[in-house]
C-alpha positions as CSV (number, residue, x, y, z in Angstrom):
1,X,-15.6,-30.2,19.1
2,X,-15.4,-27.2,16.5
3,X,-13.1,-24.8,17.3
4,X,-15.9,-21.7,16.0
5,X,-19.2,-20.7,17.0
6,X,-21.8,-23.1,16.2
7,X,-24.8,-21.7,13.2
8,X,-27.3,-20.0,15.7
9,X,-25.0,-20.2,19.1
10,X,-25.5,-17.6,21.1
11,X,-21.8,-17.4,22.5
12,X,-21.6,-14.1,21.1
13,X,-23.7,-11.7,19.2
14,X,-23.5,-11.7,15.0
15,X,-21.6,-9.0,13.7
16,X,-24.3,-9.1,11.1
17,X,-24.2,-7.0,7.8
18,X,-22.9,-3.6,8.6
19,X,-25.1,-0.7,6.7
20,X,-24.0,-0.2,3.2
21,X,-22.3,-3.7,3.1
22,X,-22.2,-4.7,-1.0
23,X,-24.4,-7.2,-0.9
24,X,-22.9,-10.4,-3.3
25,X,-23.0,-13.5,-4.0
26,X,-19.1,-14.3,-3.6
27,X,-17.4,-17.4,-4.7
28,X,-15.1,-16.4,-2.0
29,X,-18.0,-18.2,0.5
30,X,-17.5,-21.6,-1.3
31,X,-13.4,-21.2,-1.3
32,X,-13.5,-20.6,2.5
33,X,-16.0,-23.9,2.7
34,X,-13.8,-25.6,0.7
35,X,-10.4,-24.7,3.1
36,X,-12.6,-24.4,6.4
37,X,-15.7,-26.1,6.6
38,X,-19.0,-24.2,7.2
39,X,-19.4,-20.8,6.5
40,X,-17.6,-17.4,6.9
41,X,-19.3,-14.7,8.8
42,X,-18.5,-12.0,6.6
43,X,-16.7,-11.1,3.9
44,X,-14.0,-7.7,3.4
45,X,-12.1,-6.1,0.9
46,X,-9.4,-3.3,1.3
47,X,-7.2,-2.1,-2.1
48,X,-3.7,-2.0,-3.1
49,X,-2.7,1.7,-3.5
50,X,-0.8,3.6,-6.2
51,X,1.2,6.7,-4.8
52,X,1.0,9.9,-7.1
53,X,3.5,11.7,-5.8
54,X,5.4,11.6,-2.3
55,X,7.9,8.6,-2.2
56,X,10.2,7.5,1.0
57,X,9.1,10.7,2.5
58,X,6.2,9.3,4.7
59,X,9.2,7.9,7.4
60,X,10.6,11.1,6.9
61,X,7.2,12.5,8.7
62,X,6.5,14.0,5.8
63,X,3.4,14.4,3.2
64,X,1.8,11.9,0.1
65,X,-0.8,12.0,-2.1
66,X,-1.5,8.0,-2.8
67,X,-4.9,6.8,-4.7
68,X,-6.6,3.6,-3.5
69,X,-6.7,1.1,-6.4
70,X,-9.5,-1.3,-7.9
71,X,-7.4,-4.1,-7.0
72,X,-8.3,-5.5,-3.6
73,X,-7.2,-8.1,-1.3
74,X,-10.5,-10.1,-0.3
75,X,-11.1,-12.1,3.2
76,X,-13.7,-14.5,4.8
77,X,-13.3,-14.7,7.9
78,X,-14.8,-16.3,11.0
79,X,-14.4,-16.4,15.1
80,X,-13.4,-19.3,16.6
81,X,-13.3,-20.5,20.4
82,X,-10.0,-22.0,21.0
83,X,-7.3,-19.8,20.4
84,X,-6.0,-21.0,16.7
85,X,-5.7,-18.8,14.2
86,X,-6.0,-21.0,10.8
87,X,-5.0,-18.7,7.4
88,X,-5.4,-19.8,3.8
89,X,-4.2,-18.0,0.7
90,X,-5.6,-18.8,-2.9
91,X,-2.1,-17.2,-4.2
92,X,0.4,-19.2,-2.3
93,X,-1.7,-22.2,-2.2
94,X,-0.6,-25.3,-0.1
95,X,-2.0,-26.6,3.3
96,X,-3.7,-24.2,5.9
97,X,-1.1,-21.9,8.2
98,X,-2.2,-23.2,11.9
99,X,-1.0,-21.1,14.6
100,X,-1.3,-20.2,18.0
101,X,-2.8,-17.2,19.2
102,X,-0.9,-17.1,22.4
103,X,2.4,-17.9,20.6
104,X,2.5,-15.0,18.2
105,X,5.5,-13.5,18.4
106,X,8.0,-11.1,16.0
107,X,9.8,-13.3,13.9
108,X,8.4,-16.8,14.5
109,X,6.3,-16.9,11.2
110,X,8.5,-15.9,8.2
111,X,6.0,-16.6,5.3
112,X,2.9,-14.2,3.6
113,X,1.4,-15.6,6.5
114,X,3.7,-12.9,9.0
115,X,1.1,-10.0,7.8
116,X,-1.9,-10.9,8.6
117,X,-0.6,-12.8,11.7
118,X,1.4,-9.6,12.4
119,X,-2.2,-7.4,12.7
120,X,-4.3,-10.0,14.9
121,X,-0.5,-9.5,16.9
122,X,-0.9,-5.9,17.0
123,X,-4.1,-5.7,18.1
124,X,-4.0,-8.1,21.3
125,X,-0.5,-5.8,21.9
126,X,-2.9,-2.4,21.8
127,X,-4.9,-4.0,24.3
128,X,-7.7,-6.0,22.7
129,X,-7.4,-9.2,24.1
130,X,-10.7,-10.8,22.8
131,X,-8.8,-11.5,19.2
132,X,-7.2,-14.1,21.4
133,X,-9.9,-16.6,20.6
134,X,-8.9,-17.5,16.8
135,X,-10.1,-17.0,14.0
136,X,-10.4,-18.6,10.1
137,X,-9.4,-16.6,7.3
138,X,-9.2,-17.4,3.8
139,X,-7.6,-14.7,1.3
140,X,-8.3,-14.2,-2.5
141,X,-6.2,-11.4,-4.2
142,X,-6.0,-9.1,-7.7
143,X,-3.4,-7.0,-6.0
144,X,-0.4,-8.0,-8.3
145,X,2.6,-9.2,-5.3
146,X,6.1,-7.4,-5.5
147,X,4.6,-4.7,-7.8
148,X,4.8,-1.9,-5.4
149,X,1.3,-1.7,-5.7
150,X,1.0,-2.3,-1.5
151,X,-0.1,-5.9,-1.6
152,X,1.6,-6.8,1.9
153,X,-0.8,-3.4,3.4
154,X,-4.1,-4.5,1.3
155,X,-3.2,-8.0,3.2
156,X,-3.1,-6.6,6.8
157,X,-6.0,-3.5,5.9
158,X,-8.8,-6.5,5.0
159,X,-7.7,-8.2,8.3
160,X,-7.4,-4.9,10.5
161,X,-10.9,-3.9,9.3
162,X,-12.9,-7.6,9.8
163,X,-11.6,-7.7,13.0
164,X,-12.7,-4.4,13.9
165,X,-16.2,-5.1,12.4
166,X,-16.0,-8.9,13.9
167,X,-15.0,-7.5,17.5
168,X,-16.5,-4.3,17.6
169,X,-13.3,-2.8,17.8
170,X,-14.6,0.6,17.0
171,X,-11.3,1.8,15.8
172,X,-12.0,3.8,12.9
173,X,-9.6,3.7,9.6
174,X,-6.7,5.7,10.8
175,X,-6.2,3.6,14.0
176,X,-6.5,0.5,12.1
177,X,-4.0,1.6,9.7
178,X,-1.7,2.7,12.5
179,X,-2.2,-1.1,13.5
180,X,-1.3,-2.9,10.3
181,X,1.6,-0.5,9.6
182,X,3.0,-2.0,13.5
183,X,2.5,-5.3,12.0
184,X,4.4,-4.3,9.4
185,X,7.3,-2.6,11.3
186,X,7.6,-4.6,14.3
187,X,6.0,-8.5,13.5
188,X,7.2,-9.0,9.7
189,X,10.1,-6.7,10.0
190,X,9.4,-4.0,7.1
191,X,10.2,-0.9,8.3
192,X,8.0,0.7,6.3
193,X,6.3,4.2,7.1
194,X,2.3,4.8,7.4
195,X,1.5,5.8,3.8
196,X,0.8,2.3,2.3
197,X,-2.1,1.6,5.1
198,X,-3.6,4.8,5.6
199,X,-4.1,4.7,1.6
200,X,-5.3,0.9,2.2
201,X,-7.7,1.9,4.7
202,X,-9.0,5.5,4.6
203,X,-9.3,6.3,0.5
204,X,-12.9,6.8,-0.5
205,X,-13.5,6.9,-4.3
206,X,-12.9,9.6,-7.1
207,X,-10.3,11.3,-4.3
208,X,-6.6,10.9,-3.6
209,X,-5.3,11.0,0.2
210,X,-2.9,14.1,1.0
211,X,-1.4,13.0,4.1
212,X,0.1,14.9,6.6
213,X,2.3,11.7,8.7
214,X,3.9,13.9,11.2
215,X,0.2,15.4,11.9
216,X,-1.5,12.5,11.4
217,X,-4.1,13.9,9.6
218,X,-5.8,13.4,5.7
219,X,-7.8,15.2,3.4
220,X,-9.3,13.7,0.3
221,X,-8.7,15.7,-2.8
222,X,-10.3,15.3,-5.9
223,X,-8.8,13.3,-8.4
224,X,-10.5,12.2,-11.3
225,X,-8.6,12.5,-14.8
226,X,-11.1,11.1,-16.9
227,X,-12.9,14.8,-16.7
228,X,-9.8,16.4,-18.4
229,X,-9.5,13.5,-21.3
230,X,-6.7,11.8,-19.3
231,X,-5.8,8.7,-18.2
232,X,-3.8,7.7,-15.6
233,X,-1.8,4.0,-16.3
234,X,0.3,1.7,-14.0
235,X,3.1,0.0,-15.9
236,X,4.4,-3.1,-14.1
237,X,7.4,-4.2,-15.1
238,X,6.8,-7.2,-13.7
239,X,10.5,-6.9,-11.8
240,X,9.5,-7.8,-8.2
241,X,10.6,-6.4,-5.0
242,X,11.0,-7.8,-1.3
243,X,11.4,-4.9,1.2
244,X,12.6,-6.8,3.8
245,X,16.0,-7.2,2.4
246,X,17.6,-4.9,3.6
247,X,17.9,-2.2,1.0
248,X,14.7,-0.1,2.2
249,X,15.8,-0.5,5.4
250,X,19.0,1.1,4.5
251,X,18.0,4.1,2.9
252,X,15.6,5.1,5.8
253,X,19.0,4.8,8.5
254,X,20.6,7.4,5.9
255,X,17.8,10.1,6.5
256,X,18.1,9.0,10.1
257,X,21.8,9.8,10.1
258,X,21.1,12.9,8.2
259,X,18.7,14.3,10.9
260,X,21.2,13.3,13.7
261,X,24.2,15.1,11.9
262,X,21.6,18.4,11.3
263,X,19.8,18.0,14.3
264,X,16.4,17.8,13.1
265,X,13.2,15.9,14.8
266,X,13.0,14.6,10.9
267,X,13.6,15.4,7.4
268,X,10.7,17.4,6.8
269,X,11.4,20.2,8.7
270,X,14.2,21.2,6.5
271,X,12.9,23.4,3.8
272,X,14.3,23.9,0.0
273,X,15.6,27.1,0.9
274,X,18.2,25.5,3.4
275,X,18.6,22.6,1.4
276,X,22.4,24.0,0.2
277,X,23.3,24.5,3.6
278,X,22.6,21.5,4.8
279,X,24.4,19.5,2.1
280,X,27.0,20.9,2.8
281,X,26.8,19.7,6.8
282,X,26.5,16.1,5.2
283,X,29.2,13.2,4.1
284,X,28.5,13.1,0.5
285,X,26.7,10.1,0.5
286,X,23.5,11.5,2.6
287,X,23.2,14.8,0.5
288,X,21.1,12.3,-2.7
289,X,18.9,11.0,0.0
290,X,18.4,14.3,1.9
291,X,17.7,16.2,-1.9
292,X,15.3,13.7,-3.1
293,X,12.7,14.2,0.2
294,X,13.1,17.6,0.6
295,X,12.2,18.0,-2.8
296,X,9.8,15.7,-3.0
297,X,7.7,17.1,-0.1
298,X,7.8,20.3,-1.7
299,X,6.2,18.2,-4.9
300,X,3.4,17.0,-3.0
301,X,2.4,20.6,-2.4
302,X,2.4,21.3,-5.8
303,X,0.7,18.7,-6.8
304,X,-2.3,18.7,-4.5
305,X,-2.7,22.8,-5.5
306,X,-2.8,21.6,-9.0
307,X,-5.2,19.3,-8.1
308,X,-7.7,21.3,-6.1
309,X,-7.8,23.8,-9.2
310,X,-8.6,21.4,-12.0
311,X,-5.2,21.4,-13.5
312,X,-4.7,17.9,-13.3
313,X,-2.7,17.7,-16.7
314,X,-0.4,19.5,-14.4
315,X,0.8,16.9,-12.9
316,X,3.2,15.6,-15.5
317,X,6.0,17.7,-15.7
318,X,6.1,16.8,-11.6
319,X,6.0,13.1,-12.6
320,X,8.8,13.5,-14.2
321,X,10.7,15.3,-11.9
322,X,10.1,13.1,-9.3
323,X,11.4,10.4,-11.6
324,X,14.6,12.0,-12.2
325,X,15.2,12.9,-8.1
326,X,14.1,9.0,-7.1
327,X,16.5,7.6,-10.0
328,X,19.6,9.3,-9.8
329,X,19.0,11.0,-6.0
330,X,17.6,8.2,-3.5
331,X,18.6,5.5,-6.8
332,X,15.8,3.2,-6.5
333,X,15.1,2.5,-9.7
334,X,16.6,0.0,-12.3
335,X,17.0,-0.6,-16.2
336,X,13.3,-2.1,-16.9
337,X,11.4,0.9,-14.8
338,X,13.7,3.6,-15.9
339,X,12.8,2.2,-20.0
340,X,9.3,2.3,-19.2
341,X,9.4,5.8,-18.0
342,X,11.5,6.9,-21.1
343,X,9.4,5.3,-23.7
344,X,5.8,6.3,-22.0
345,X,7.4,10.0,-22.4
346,X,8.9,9.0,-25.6
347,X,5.3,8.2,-26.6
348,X,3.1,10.6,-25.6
349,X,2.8,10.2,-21.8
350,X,2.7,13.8,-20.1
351,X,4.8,12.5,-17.4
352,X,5.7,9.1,-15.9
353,X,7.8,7.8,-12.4
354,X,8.8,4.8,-10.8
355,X,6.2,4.5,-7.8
356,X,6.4,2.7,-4.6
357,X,9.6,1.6,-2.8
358,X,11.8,0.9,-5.9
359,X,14.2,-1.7,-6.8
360,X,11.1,-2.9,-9.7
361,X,7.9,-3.0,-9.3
362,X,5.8,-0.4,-11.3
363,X,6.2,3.0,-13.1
364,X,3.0,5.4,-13.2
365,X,2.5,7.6,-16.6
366,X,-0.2,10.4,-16.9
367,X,-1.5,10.0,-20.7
368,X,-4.4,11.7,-22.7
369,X,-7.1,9.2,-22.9
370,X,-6.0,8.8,-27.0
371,X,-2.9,7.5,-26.4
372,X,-3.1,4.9,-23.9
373,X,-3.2,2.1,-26.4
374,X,0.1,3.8,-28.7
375,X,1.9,4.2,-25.6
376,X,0.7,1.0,-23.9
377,X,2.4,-0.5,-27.6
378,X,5.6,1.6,-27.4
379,X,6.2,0.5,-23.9
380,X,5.7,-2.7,-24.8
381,X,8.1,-3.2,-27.9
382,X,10.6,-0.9,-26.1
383,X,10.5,-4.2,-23.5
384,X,10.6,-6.8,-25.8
385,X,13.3,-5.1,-27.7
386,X,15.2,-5.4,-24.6
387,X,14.5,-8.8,-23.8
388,X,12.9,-7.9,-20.6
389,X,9.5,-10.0,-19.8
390,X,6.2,-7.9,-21.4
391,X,5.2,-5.8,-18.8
392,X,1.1,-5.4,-17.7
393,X,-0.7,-2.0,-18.2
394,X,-3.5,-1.2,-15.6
395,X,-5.7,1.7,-15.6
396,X,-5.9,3.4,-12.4
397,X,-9.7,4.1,-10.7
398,X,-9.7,6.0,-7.4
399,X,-11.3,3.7,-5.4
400,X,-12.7,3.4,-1.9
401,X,-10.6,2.0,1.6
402,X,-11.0,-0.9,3.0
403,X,-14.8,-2.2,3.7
404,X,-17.1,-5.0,4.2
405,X,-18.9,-6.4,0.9
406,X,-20.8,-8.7,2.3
């Protein structure tokens, strides 16, 4: 006997297409026969994110301003009956991922497969036992892995939001993100802070998400470049990052350290004016750490008033200082992102910074739309002069959250 709903059982009531759905026909339906047998009951997208400014300060309950990319991680999915939760990826290939529901546990899955596990985890931890039953999920990806583009939050945001459209969870984006980023934290053992999945999950299009993590509130402001004749590039170096090993981790126990010794609920209640004070409370090797987000939250502001007032070439010269506070400050970056931030600026780029959680992955640059292909060159030569692998250019599109297309 099937472990899933039979066509036309009346178990339980289809989810059915929810208003708005982007109706397609997806080759993602014949992968998931293929894998699974049958049919999903729905298919859902959610995007890798690209942070403008506002990096390592979200676990510092502080503020970001990430866009949602074009790049999505999709899912077909499907209830079953008895408790298995089967998971196939096109990316890592190999056999289906057969687990127990009832078994899932913090560290006993170790593969991709600990992120989406981790969310169906979460949710039967916040109460909603009904994701017990199982489900099949089969996962198709253009969110480039170990970028620091977000593809672990895009993973758990496609699964957070079919469940809630499968259960009728009724959780709403910000819970769900809140739910993927536990996943995160506590099942696959990132401790990562909320910015990744709140971009993942509440971005709408043409807009960038200020966040306020402490508050836990949003506010889309407009972003859209292309208006001012500028373009707005990811540059991955193609230098790939695992978070979980230890060196993230790290560097968040420093600003812990640093509120302890200063006594503060968190890093962003100390404000640029007490900055030299306070370094001078700290052991030398907090001060970098405790610089770069207090100065970074303070570029956020800036950023977003830019923003709101049409000067989005503005946004450069912050770029850059953010690059120059997350290189030599909190010391995230390395040889291959810090060349492709000196030859974008070498070439023409109004400003450019390593972006997401360092150690690799990919360096943003703000360029005017005429020069993307003579900086996209430079960049390119600069690489090849070093012997580093070519890296890949991708324009940026604000794009929406996570959602079902079909």
């Amino acid at each position: 006997m099937s472990g899933y709903p039979a066509t036309g059982g009346a178990a339980r009531p289809s989810p059915g297409v929810h208003p708005g759905a982007e109706r397609v026909n997806d080759p993602l339906r014949t992968a998931f026969a293929a894998v699974h047998g049958g049919r999903p009951e729905g298919i859902w997208a959610a995007p890798g994110r690209v942070n403008l400014i506002g990096e390592h300060t979200d676990y510092n309950d502080g503020f970001a301003l990430p866009v949602a990319l074009a790049q999505t991680t999709r899912l077909a999915a499907r209830r079953r009956t008895d408790g298995r939760l089967r998971l196939h990826s096109a990316q890592a290939g190999g056999p289906v991922v057969d687990l127990a529901v009832a078994d899932l546990a913090p560290g006993a899955v170790t593969t991709w497969a600990a992120y989406p596990a981790g969310v169906v985890w979460a949710l039967g931890e916040a109460g909603h036992r009904e994701v017990d039953d199982g489900a099949d999920l089969h996962f198709d990806s253009t969110v480039p892995a170990g970028a620091g583009l977000s593809s672990s939050a895009a993973l758990e945001c496609a699964v957070a939001r079919a469940y809630d459209d499968l259960y009728g969870l009724g959780l709403g984006p910000p819970a769900l993100a809140r739910i993927a980023q536990r996943a995160e934290n506590a099942f696959a053992g990132v401790p990562c802070g909320v910015m990744d999945q709140m971009a993942s999950s509440c971005c709408v299009a043409g807009a960038a998400l200020h966040l306020d993590v402490r508050a836990g509130s949003h506010e889309h402001v407009p972003f859209g470049p292309g208006a001012a004749g500028l373009r707005l590039l990811i540059i991955d170096t193609r230098v790939t990052h695992d978070l979980g090993d230890g060196a993230y981790a790290a560097l968040r126990t420093g600003c812990e350290r640093a509120c302890a010794l200063l006594g503060l609920a968190a890093l962003r209640d100390l404000s640029p004016d007490h900055l030299p004070r306070a370094e001078r409370m700290l052991p030398a090797r907090l001060r970098p750490l405790v610089r770069h987000v207090v100065t970074e939250n303070a570029r956020v502001a800036e950023a977003v008033a830019h923003l709101k007032a049409g000067r989005v070439a503005e946004l450069g010269p912050i770029l850059n200082s953010a690059h120059a506070s997350l290189r030599d400050d909190y010391r995230i970056s390395c040889a291959e992102t810090d060349l492709a931030v000196d030859s974008a600026v070498a070439a023409g780029a109004l400003g450019a910074r390593i972006t997401g959680g360092g150690f690799g992955g990919s360096v943003i640059a703000l360029v005017a739309a005429d020069r993307v292909e003579p900086m996209g060159a430079a960049v390119t030569a600069a690489f090849r002069g070093a012997g580093y692998r070519e890296p890949h250019l991708i324009p940026v599109t604000a794009a929406p959250g996570a959602r079902r297309i079909e």
